[in-house]
C-alpha positions in Angstrom: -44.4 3.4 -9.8 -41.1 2.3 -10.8 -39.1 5.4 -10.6 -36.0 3.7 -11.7 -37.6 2.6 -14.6 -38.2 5.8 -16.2 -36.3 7.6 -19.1 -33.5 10.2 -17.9 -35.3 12.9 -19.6 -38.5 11.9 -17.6 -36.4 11.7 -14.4 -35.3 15.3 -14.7 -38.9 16.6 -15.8 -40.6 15.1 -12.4 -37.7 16.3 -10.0 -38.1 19.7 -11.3 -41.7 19.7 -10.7 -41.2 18.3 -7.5 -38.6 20.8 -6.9 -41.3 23.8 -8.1 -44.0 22.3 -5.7 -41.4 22.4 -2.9 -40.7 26.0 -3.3 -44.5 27.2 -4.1 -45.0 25.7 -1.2 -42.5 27.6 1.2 -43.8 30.6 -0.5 -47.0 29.3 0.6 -45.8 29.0 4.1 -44.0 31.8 4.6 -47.2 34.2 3.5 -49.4 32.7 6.6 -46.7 34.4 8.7 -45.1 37.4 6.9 -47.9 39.4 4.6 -46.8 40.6 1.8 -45.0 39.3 -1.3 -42.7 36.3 -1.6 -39.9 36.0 -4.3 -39.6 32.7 -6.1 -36.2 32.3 -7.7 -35.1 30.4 -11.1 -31.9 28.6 -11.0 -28.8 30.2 -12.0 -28.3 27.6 -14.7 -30.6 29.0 -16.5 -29.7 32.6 -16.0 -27.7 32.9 -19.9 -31.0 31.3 -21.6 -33.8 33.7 -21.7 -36.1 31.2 -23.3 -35.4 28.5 -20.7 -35.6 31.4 -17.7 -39.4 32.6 -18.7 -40.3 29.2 -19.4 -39.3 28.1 -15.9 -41.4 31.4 -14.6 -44.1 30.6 -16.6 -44.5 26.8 -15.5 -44.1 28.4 -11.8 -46.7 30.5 -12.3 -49.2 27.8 -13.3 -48.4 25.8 -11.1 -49.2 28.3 -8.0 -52.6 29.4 -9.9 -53.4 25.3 -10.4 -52.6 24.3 -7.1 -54.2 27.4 -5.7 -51.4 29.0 -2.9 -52.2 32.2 -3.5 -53.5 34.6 -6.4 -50.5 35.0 -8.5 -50.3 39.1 -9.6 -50.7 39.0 -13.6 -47.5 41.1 -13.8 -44.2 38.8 -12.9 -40.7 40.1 -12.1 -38.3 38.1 -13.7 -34.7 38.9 -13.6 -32.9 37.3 -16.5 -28.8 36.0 -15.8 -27.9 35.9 -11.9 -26.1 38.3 -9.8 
């Protein structure tokens, strides 16, 4: 595949999900050593667009229930505008 070949808009789409797998899978990761719960974080971009912010949530949530890490809890914190 010809990455340079693709549409900006398609660009930006597959980093972020590349990006998403990367950190699903350090959450992954860090579980095998430290039980518990691990917090996945948005970016800060997004933190003024509520829409965008549960969106981003959402499509990490499927994507650790598709890929299978770990059971994801059916209740989600998500803190809306950065601190």
């Amino acid at each position: 595949m010809d990455f340079s070949a693709l549409p900006e808009d398609e660009k930006a789409a597959l980093v972020s999900l590349i990006v998403d797998k990367v950190c699903v899978s350090f959450g992954s990761e860090i579980l095998k050593v430290v039980p518990g719960l691990v917090s996945t974080e948005v970016d800060a971009h997004l933190s003024f667009d509520e829409h965008a912010t549960i969106n981003r949530v959402m499509k990490i949530n499927y994507l650790m229930k598709f890929l299978k890490i770990f059971n994801v809890s059916p209740q989600i914190l998500c803190r809306l505008r950065g601190s």
